[in-house]
KEKETOR-702848 format. One record per atom (N, C-alpha, C): residue in one letter; z, y negated, x. Coordinates in steps of 0.05 Angstrom, whole numbers, padded with zeros to 5 digits, always signed. Example, Ala and Ser with C-alpha at 12.3 -4.5 7.8 and 13.67 -1.06 7.14 Angstrom:
A+00156+00114+00264 A+00156+00090+00246 A+00156+00066+00264 S+00142+00045+00257 S+00143+00021+00273 S+00157-00001+00258 
//
This chain:
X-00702+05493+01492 X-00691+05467+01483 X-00713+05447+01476 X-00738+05446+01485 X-00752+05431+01485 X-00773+05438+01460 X-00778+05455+01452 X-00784+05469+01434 X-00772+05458+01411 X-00746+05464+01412 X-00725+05456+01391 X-00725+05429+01383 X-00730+05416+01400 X-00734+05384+01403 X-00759+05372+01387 X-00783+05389+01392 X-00810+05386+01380 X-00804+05394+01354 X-00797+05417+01355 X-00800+05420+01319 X-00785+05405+01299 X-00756+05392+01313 X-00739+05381+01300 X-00752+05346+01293 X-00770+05341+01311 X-00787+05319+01313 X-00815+05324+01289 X-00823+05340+01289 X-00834+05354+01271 X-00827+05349+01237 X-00805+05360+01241 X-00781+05365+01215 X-00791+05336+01204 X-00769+05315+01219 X-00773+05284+01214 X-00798+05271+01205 X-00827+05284+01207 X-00847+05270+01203 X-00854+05249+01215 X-00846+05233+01229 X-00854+05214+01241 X-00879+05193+01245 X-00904+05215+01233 X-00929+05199+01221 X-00920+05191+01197 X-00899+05197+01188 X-00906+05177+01151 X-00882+05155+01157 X-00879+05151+01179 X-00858+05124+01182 X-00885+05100+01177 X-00898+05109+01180 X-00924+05083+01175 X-00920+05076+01144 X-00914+05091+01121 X-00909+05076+01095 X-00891+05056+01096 X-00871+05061+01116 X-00857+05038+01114 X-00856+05008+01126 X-00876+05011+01135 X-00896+04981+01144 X-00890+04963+01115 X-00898+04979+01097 X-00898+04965+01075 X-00869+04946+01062 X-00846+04950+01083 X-00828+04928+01080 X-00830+04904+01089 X-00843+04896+01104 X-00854+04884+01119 X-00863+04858+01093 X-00883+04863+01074 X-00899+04851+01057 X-00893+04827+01047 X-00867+04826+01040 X-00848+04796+01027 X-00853+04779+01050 X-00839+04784+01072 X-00842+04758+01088 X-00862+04752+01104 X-00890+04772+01110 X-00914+04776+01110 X-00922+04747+01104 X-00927+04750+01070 X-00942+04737+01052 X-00927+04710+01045 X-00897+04702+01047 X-00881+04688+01048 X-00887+04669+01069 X-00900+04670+01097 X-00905+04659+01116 X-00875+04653+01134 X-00856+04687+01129 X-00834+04677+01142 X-00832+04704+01161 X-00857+04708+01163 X-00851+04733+01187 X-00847+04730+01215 X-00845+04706+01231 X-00832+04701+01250 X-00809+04682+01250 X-00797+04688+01220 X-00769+04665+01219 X-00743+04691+01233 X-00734+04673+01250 X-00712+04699+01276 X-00687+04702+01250 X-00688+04686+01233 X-00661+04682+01214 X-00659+04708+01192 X-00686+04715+01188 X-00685+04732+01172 X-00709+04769+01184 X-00723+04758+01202 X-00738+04789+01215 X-00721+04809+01223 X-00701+04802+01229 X-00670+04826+01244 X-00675+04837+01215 X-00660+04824+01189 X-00657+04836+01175 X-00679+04863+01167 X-00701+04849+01163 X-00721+04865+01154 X-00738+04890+01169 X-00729+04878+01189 X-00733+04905+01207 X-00703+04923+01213 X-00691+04913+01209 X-00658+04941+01211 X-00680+04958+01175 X-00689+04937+01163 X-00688+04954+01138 X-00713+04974+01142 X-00729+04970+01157 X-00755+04982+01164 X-00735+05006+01174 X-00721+05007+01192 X-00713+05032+01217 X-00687+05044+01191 X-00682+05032+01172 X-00666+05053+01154 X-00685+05063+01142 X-00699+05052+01126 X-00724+05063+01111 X-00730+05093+01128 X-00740+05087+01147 X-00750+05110+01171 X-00731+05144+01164 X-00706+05123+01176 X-00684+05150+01172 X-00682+05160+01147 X-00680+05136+01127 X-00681+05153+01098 X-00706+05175+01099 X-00720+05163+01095 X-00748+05176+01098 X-00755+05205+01102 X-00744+05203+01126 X-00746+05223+01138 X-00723+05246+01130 X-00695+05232+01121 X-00678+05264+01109 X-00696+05265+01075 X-00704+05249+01063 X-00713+05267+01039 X-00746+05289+01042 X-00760+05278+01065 X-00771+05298+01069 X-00762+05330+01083 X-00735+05328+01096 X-00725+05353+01102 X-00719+05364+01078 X-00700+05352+01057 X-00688+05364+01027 X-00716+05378+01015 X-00734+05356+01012 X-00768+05368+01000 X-00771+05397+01012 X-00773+05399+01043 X-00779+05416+01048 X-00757+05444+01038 X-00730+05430+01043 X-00710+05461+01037 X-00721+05478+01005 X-00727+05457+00985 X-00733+05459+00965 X-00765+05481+00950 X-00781+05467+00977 X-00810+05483+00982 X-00812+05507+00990 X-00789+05523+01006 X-00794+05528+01023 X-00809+05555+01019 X-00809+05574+00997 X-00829+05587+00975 X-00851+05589+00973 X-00853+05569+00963 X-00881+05553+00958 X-00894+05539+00978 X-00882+05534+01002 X-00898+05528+01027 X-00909+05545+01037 X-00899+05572+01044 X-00906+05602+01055 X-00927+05610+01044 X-00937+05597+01015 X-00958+05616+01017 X-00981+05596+01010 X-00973+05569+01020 X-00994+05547+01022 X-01006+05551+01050 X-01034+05541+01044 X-01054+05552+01074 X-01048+05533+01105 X-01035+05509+01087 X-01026+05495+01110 X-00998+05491+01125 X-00981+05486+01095 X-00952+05486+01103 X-00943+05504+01102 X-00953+05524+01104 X-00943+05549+01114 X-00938+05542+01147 X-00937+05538+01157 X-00937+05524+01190 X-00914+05497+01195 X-00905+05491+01176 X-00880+05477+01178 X-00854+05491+01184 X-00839+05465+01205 X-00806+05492+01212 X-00796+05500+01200 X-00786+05492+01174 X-00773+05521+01149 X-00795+05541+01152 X-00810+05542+01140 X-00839+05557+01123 X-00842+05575+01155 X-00843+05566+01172 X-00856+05581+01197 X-00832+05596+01213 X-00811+05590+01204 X-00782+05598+01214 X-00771+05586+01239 X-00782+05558+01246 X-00778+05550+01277 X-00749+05538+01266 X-00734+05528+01250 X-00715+05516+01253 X-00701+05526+01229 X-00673+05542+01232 X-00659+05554+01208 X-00654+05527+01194 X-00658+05534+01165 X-00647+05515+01138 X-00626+05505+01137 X-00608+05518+01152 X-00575+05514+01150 X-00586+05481+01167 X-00591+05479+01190 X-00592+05460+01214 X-00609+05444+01198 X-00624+05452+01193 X-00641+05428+01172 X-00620+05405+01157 X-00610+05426+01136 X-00594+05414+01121 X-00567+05389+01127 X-00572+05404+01159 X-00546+05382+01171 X-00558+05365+01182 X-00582+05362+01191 X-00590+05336+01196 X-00595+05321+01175 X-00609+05335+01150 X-00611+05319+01128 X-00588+05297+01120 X-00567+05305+01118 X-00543+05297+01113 X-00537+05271+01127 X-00536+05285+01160 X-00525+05258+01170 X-00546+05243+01170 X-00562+05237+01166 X-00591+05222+01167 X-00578+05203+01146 X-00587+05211+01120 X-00569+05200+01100 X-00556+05179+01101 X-00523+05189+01114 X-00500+05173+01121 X-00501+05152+01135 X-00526+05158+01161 X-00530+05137+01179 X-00545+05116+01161 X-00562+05128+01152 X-00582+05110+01137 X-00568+05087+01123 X-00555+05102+01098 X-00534+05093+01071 X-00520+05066+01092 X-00497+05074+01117 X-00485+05055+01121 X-00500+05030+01144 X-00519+05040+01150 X-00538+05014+01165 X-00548+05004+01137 X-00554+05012+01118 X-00571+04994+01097 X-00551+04974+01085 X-00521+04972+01088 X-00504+04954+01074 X-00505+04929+01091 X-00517+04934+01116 X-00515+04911+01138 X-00539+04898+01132 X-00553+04909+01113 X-00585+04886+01101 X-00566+04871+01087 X-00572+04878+01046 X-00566+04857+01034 X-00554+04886+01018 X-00527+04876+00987 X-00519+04895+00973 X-00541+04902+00959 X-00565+04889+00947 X-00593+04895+00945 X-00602+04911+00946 X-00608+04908+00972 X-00620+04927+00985 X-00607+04963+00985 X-00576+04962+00987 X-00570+04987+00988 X-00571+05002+00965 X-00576+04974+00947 X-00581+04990+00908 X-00613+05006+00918 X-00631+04995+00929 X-00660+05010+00931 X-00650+05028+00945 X-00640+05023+00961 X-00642+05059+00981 X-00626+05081+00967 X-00602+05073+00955 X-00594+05088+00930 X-00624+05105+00905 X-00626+05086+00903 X-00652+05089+00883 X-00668+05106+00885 X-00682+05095+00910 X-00703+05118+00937 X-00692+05153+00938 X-00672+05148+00946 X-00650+05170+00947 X-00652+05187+00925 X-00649+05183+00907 X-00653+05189+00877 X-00673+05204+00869 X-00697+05181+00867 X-00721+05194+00867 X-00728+05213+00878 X-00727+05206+00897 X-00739+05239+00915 X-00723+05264+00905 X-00705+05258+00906 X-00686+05285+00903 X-00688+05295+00882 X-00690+05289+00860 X-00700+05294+00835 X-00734+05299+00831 X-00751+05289+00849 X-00773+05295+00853 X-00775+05323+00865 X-00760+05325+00886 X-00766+05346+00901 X-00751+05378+00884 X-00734+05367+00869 X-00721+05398+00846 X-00726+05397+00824 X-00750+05381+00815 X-00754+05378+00786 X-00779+05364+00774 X-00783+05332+00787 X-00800+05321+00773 X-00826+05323+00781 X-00835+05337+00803 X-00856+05347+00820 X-00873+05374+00805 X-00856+05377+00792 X-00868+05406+00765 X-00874+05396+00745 X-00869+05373+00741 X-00885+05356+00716 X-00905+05338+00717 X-00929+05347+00707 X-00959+05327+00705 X-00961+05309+00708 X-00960+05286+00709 X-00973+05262+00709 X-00947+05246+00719 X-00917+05256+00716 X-00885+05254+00722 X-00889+05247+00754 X-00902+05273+00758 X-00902+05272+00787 X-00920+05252+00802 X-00939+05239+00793 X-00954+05225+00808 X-00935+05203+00799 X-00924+05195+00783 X-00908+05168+00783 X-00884+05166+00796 X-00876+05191+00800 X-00851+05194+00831 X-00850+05186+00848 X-00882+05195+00860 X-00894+05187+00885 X-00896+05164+00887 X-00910+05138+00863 X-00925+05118+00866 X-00897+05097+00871 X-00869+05107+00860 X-00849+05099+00855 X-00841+05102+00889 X-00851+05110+00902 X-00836+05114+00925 X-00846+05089+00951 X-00874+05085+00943 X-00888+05065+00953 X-00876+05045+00947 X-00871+05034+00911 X-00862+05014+00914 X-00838+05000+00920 X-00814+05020+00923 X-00796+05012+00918 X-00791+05004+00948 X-00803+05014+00966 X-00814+05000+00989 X-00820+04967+00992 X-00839+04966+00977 X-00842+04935+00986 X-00822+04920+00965 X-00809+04926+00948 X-00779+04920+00927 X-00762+04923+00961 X-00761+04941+00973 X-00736+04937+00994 X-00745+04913+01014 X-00765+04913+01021 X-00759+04895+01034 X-00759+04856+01022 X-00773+04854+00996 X-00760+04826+00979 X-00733+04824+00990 X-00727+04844+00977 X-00696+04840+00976 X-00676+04840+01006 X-00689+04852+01031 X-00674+04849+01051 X-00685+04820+01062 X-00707+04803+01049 X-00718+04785+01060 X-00704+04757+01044 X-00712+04767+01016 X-00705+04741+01000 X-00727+04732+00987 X-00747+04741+00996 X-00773+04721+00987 X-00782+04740+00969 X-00790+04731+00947 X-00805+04737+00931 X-00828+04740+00927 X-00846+04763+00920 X-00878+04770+00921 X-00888+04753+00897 X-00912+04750+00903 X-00929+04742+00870 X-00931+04759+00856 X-00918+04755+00834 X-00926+04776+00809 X-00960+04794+00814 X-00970+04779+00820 X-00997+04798+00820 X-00998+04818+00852 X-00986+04805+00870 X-00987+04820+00893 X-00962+04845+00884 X-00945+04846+00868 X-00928+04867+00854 X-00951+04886+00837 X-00966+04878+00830 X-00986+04899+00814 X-01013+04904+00824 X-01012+04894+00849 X-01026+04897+00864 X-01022+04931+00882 X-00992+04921+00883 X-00972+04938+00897 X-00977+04974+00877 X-00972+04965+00859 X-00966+04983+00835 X-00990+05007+00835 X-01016+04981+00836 X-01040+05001+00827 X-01044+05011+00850 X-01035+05006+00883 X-01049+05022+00901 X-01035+05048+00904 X-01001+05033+00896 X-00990+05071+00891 X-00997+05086+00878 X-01007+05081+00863 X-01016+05101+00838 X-01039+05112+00854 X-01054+05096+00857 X-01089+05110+00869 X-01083+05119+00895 X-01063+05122+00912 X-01055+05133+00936 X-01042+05160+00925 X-01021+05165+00900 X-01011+05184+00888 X-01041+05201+00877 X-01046+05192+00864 X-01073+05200+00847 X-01089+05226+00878 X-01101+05206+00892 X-01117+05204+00913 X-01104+05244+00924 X-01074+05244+00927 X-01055+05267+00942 X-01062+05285+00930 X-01058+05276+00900 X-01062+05305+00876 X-01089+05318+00885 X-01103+05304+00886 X-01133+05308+00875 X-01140+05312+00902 X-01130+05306+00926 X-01147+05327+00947 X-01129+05363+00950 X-01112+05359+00935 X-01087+05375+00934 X-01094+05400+00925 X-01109+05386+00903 X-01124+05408+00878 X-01148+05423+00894 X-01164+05403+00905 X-01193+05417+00920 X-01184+05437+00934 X-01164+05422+00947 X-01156+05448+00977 X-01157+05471+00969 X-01125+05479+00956 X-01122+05502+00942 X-01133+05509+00920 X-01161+05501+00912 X-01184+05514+00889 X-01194+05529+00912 X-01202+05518+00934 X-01224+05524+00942 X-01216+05554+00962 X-01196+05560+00963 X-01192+05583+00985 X-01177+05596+00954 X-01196+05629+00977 X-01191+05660+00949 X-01163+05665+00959 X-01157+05668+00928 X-01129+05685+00934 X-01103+05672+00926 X-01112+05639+00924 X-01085+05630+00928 X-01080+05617+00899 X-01057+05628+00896 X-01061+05613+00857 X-01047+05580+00863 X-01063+05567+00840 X-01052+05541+00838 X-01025+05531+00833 X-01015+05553+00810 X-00991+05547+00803 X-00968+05550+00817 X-00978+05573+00835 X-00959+05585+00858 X-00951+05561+00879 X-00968+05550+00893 X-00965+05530+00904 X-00955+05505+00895 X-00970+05493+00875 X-00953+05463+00860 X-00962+05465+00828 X-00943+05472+00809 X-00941+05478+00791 X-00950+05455+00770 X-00950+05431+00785 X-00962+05410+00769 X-00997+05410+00768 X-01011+05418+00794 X-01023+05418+00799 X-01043+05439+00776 X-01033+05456+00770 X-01050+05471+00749 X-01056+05462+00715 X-01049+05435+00717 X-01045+05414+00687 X-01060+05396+00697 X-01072+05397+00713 X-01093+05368+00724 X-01127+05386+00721 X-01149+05374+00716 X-01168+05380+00724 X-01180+05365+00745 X-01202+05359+00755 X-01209+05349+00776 X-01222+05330+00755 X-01236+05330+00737 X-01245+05309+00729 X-01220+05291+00715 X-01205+05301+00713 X-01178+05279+00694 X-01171+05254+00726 X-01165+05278+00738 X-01163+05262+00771 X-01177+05236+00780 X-01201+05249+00767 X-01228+05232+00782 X-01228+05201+00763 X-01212+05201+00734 X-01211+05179+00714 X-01188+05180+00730 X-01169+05181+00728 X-01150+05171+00743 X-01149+05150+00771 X-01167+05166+00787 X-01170+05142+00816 X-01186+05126+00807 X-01206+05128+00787 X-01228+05104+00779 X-01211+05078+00776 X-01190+05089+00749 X-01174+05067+00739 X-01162+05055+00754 X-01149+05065+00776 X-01129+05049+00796 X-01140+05031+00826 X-01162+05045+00825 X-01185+05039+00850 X-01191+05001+00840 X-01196+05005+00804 X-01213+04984+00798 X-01184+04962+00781 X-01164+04978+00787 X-01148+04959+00782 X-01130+04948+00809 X-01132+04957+00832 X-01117+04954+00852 X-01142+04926+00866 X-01169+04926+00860 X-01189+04908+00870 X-01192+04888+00858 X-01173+04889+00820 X-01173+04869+00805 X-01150+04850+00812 X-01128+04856+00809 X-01107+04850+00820 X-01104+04830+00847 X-01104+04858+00860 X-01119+04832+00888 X-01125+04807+00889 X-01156+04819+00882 X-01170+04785+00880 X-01157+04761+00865 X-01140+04767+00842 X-01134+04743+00825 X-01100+04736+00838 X-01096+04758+00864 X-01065+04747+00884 X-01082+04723+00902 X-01102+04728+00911 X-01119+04721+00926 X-01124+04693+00926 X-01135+04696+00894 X-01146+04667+00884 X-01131+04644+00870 X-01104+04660+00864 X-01078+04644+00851 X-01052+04638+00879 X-01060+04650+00898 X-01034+04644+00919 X-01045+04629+00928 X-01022+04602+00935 X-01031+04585+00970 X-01017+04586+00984 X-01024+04604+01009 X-01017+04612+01026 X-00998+04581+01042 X-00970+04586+01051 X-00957+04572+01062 X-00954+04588+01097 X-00948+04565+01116 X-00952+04569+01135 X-00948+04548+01164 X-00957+04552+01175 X-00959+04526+01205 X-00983+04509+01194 X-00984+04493+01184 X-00995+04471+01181 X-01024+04461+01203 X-01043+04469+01213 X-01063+04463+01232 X-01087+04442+01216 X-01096+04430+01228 X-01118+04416+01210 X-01136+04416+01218 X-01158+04422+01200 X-01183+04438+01207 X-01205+04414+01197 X-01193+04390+01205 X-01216+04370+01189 X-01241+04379+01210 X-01243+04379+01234 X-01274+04383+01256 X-01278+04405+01241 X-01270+04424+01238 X-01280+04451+01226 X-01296+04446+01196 X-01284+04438+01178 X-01287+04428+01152 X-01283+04403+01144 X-01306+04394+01141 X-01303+04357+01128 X-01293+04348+01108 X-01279+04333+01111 X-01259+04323+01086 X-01286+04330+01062 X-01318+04324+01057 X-01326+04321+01035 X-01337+04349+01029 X-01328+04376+01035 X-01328+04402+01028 X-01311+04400+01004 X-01319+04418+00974 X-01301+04416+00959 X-01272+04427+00966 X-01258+04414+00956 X-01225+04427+00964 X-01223+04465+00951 X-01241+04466+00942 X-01235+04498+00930 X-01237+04520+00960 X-01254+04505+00982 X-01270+04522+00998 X-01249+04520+01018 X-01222+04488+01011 X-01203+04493+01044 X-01180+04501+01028 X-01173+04518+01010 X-01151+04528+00994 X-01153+04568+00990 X-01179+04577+00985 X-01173+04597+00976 X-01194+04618+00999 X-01182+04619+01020 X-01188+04632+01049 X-01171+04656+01045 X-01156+04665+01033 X-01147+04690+01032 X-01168+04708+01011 X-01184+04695+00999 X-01208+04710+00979 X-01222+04725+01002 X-01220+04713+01025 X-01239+04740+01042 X-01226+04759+01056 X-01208+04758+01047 X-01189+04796+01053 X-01195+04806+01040 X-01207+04794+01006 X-01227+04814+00991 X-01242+04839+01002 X-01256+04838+01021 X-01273+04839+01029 X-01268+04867+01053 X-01248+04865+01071 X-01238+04895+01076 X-01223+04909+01049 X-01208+04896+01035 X-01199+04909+01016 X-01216+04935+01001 X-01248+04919+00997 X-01263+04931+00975 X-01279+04956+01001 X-01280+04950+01021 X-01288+04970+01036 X-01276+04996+01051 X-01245+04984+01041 X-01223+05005+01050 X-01218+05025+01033 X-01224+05018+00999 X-01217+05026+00979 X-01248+05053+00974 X-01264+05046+00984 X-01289+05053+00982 X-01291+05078+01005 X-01286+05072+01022 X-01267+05092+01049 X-01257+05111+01045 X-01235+05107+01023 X-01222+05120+01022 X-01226+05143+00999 X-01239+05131+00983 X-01259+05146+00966 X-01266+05165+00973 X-01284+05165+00996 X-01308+05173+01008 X-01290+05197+01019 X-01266+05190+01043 X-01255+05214+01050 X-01241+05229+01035 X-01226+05230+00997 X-01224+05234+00980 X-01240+05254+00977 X-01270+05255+00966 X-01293+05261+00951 X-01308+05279+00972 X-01318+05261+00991 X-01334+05282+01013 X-01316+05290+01032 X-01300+05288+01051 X-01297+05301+01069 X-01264+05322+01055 X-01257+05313+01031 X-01238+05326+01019 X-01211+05324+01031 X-01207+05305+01040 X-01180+05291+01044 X-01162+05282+01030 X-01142+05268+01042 X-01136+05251+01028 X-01101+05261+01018 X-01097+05278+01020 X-01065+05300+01012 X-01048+05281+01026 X-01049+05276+01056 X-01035+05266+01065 X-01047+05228+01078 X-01044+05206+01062 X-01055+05181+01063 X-01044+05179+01090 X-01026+05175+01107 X-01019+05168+01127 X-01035+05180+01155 X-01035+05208+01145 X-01071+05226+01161 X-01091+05216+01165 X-01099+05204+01136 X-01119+05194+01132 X-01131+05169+01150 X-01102+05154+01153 X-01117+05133+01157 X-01111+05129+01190 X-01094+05140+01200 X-01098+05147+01226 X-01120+05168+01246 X-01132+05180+01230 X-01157+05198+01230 X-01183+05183+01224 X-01186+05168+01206 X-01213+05152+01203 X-01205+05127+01216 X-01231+05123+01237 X-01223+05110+01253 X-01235+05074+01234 X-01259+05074+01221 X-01269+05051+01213 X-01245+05052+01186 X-01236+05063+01167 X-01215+05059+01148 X-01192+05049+01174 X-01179+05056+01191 X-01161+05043+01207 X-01171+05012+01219 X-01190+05013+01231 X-01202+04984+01241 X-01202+04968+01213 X-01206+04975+01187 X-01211+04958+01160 X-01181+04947+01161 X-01159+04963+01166 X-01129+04952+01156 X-01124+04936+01179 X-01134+04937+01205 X-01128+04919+01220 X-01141+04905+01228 X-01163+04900+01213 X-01171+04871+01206 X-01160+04855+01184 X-01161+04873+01165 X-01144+04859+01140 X-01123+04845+01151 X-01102+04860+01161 X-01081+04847+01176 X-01080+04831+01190 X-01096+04818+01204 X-01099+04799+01225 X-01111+04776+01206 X-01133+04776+01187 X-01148+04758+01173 X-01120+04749+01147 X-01106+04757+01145 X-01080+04753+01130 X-01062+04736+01142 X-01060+04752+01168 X-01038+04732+01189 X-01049+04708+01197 X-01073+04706+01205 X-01093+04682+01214 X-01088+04668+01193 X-01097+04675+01172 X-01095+04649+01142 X-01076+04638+01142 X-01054+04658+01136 X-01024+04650+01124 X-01011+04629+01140 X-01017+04640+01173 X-01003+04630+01185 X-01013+04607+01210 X-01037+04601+01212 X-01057+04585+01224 X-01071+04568+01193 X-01084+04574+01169 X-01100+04554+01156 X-01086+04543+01149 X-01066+04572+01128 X-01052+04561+01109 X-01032+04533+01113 
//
């Protein structure tokens, strides 16, 4: 029984419930993350997210299950490894779903249009659009965002246009980032054909890859900065005249979120690094629970965000 329990815990993934932090973001940056009127909401939408989440990675897997067997790693997953029959799979998939679908109407009608959406995507990702080149990395990037789209909308608040393409380019270079350690893996061990494993994967080269994260790396650091330098942060009101003298230019007591820059460009560089040298990177949520200074970077970022927003700002 206990066994059964692990692998079915397994099944669920439960390390990639961390993407969905990213609903969180609207009222984050809104300075309404401890308003009691609206955090219920956004967190029931976090714990559907989760459940969704988690049945389209079982469907992924029913779909893989082929092509996992003779991957060097997921070959070791409960379909692929035989710990949990497909049939049982499939029924948790389901009610997962249902639970999900009817907790998400208790957000906003909004909101249950994204999880609809979410729903969608994947499922079509996982029987189809995952075999198409460049298709498939925009599936993925689509899955990030529609994330921080769910939670606007279970919140109300609206992101800055630039923190939306901010949003955009990190999915992409997080998608990018999967392919491309995806590719190394299975180049690098004899025997195993590329196509056999992910059929998209044999239409990429490593250098197309490598223009690929460039572009998104240096547009996700562009972006940024000009959310950075064009937001004012709203918040608890503190006054920092002892700190800063009224005759400091006003540019220097307004744009204090410019130094989140600053883990940003070292996280991105991180992540590179475990990308390129240590050949990571397939699974981002691995990643960044595994590197311990890329983890200390997000939780500083996070704190130097909350400090601003919600103490300068």
């Amino acid at each position: 029984m206990e066994k059964l329990i692990y692998n079915t815990v397994r099944l669920l993934r439960p390390r990639q419930w961390i993407k969905n932090f990213a609903i969180f973001a609207s009222v984050l940056f809104a300075g309404e993350l401890f308003n009691p009127h609206v955090f219920p909401k956004v967190f029931l939408g976090f714990i559907v997210f989760c459940i969704l989440s988690s049945a389209t990675y079982i469907i992924n897997d029913v779909f893989d299950l082929d092509k996992d067997k003779k991957h060097p790693f997921k070959k070791l997953r409960p379909f692929a490894h035989g710990d949990i029959p497909v049939r049982v799979g499939i029924v948790i998939s389901v009610l997962l779903i249902f639970i999900s679908l009817f907790l998400s109407t208790m957000v906003t009608p909004a909101f249950f249009l994204v999880c609809l959406v979410y729903l969608a995507i994947q499922f079509f990702y996982s029987t189809s659009l995952k075999t198409l080149a460049v298709v498939d990395i925009l599936a993925i990037a689509a899955g990030y965002i529609l994330r921080v789209y769910a939670g606007e909308f279970a919140s109300g608040f609206h992101l800055s246009v630039w923190l939306l393409l901010t949003t955009i380019s990190i999915s992409l270079f997080l998608a990018i980032g999967k392919r491309r350690s995806e590719l190394t893996l299975v180049s690098r061990i004899q025997g195993v054909s590329i196509a056999a494993t992910r059929k998209s994967l044999s239409h990429y080269s490593e250098r197309l890859l490598d223009v690929y994260a460039s572009i998104f790396a240096t547009s996700t650091f562009i972006t940024y900065s000009l959310f950075t330098f064009l937001e004012n942060p709203k918040g608890l009101n503190i006054s920092l005249g002892v700190l800063l003298p009224e005759f400091l230019p006003t540019f220097f007591q307004r744009k204090w979120l410019m130094i989140t820059i600053l883990p940003v460009v070292y996280g991105l560089m991180r992540y590179l690094q475990d990308i390129y040298e240590k050949h990571e990177g397939e699974s981002p949520e691995k990643v960044l629970l595994s590197d311990k200074p890329l983890l200390i970077t997000v939780l500083v970022w996070l704190l130097l965000v909350t400090i601003i927003i919600y103490v300068i700002g």
